[in-house]
N, C-alpha and C positions, 0 to 999 in steps of 0.2 A: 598644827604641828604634826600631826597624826599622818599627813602626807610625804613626812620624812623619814617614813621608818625603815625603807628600804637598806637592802645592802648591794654593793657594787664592788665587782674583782677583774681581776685582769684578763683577757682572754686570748686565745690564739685566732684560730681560724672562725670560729665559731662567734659570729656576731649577736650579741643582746642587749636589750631594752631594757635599763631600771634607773627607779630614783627618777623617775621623768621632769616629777616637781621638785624636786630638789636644785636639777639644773645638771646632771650627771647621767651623763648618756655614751651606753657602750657602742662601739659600733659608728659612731655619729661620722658624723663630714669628714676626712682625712687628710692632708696634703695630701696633693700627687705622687709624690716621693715616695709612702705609706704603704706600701704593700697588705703588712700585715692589720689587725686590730690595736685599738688602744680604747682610750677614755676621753670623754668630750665634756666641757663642763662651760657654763655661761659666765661669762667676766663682760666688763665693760671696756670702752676703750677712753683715750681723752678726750672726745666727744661726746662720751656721756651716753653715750648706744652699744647697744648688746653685741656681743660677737660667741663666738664661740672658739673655746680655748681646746686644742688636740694636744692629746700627752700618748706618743706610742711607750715610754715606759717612764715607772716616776724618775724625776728628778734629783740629779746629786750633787750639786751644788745651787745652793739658792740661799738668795739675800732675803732676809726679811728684813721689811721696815714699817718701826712701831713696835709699841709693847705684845699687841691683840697677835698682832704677826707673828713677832717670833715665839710668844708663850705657847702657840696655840700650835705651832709646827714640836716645841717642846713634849706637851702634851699627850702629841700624838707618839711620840718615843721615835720621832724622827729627827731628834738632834744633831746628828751626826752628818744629816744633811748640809747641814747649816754653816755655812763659808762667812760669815758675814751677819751681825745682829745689831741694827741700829735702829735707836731710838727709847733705848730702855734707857731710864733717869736715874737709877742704882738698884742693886742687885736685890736689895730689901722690896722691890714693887712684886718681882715676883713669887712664883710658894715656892717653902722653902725646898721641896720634891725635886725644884727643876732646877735650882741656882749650881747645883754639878755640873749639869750639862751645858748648863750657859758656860761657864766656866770655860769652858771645852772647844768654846767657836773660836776659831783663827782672828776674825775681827769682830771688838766688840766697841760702838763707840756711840755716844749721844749726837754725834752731831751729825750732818749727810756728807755720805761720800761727796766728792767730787765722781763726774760720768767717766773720766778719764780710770780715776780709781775702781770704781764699777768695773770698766772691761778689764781691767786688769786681773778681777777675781774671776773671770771666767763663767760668770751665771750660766745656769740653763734656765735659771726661775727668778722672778723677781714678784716679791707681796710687799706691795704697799697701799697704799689708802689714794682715793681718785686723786686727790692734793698732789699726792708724789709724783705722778705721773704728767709735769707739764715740765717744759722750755723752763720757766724760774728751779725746778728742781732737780728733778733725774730727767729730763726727755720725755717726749710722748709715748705712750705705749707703738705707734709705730716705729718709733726710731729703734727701740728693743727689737720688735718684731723682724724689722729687716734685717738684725746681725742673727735671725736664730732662738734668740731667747723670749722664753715665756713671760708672759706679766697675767699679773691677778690681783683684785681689790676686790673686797666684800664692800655689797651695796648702801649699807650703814656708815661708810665712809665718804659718802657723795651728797654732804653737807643739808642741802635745804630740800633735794631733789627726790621730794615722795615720803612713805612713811618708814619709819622705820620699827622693826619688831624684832621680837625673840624668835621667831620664826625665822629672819633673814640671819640672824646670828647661828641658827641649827644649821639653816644652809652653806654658812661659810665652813663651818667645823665638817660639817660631813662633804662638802666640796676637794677643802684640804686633804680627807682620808681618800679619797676616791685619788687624787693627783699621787699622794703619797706612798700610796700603796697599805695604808692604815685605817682599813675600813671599819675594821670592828672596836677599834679604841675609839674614834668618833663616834658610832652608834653609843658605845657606854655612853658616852662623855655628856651625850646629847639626851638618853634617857634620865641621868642622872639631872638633869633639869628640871625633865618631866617630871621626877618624881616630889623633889621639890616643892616645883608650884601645887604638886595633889595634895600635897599632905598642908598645905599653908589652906587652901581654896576648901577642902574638908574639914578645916578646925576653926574658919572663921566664916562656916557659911551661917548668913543669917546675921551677924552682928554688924552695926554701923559701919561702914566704910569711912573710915579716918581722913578728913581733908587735908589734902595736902600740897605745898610747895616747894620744888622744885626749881631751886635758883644758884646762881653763879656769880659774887660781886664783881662787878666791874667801875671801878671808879666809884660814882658815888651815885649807881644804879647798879641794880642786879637784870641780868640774863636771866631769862624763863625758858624752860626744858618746858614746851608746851605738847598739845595733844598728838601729835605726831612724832615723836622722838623716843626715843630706843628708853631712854628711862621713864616716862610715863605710859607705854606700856609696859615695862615690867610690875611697876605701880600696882597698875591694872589688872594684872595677871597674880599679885598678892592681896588683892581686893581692900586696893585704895581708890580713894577718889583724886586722883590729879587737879589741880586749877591751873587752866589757862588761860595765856593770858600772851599779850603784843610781844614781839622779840624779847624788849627792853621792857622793864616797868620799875618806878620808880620806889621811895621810903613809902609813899601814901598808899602804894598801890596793896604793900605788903600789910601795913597795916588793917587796912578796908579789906583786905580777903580775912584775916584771921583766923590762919590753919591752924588744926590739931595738932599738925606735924610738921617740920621748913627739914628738907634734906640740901645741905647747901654742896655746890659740886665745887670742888681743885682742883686744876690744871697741874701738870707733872713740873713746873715752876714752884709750886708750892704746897705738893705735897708733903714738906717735912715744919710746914705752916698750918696744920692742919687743926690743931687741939687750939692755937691761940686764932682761927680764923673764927670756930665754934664762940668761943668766951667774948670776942668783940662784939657778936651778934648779939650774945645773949646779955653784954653789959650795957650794950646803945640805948640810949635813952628814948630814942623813937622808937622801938620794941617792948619798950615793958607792957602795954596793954595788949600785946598778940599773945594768943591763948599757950601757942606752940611754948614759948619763950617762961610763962608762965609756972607751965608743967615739964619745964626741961627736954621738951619733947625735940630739941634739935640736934640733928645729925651731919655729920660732915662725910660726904661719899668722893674717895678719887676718880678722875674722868675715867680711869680705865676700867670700872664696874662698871657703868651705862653709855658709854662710848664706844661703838666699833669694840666691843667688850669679846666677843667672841668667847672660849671659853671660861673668862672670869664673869660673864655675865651672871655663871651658877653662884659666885659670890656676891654680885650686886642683889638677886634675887632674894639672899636671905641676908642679907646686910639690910632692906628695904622692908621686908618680913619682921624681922625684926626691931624694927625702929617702930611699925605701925601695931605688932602684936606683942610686945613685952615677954608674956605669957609663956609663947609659943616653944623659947628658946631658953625657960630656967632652968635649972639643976644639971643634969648629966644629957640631955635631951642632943641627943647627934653630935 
């Protein structure tokens, strides 16, 4: 993470280099058109290959799509940008700091536009997840590209395609400040992590690493967040031990691993199911011998803390801290 500490501003004639690894480059490749300077920053396209996104100045009207999207443009105190906010499940998902400004977006809606409704709001920007960007939902990110309008996805949204880290989440947040014009709210936003994880990684070095799993009921198997996925590294990064294991795994599977700790994920369907999903687990009858279940030790996490989490990641991170160090988080403690 220490590769993104950079900062990144606008510039006129005068071309510069920063934030290399982050994916934020002054100066870089330009349209033709471009005379002057702007900002260069690396996105994917719907092929699932890098490209590089030019921004000659930030943008003013832009759709976000998804919660990470639009909290994260919130965040950065660029609200105002924002034409357009879908995907958010109610207003309760996000902190209560930003629910004014949500407030405040012209359209606010769960469900996707139609593309026709899209050009209608005039983008110059569009964030959404690689998902978004196909023929079943909004168009490919060329079909954007050829009216003019930007597109951008954070790499933690391109499903099975690599690893995914707290790292790739730094770079989405400090991506968005660089596009934004809000570089130094990113940089907090992003050290604010960091500090986080030190203070977690400082007061439980040395002691057992809490086993743990990481699952999602589906029917009558649960989903495993295994060793490549944005929430077992954060796991990781509050010094748990993750267990992985096959996509799917079944009641037997959960039993025979026999964690200290079960964090179970819910989808924005049902997060307001979320305290009776914890108690069916913990009353099943094929769970009484798992240690977790035992000692109370299970926790119930929304997708949007280890998913494409972006700046709520700093909440998964001690939402996770806390479930595995008790401890860490009694009395008046932050």
């Amino acid at each position: 993470m220490g590769r993104l500490m950079g900062r990144c501003a606008f510039f006129g004639m005068v071309m510069l280099v920063c934030l290399a690894s982050s994916g934020c480059l002054f100066g870089g490749e330009m349209p033709p058109s471009e005379a002057g300077g702007g900002i260069s920053v690396m996105t994917y396209d719907s092929a699932g290959k890098e490209r590089q996104e030019v921004f000659a100045h930030p943008p003013q009207r832009v759709v976000a799509i998804w919660q990470n999207d639009v909290e994260t443009v919130l965040a950065l105190g660029a609200g105002g940008a924002l034409v357009a906010a879908v995907g958010v499940p109610y207003t309760e998902c996000l902190l209560p700091e930003y629910r004014d400004a949500y407030a405040r977006i012209p359209l606010r809606q769960m469900e996707m536009p139609s593309v026709e409704e899209l050009l209608m709001l005039r983008p110059d920007l569009i964030l959404g997840w690689y998902s978004t960007f196909s023929d079943r939902v909004t168009k490919s990110t060329d079909f954007w590209q050829a009216r003019g309008i930007h597109t951008y996805m954070p790499t933690s949204s391109m499903g099975r395609k690599g690893k995914h880290t707290i790292a790739g989440e730094c770079r989405y947040i400090l991506d968005l400040g660089c596009i934004l014009g809000k570089e130094a709210r990113a940089e907090e936003l992003v050290q604010k992590m960091r500090e986080e994880i030190r203070y977690v990684q400082d007061r439980t070095q040395g002691r057992a690493r809490p086993r743990t799993l990481i699952i999602e009921r589906m029917g009558n198997q649960f989903m495993s967040y295994g060793a490549d996925t944005l929430a077992a590294d954060i796991l990781r990064h509050v010094n748990g031990e993750p267990l992985s294991y096959d996509r799917y795994i079944g009641f037997e599977q959960v039993v025979e691993a026999n964690p200290n700790v079960v964090f179970l994920i819910v989808s924005e369907n049902r997060y307001k199911e979320a305290e009776a999903i914890r108690q069916d687990f913990l009353e099943d009858p094929a769970f009484q011998d798992v240690r977790a279940v035992q000692e109370g030790r299970v926790y119930v996490l929304p997708l949007y803390l280890v998913y494409a989490s972006a700046t709520r990641t700093y909440d998964g991170i001690r939402a996770m801290a806390q479930g595995l160090y008790p401890d860490l988080y009694e009395g008046a403690r932050r």
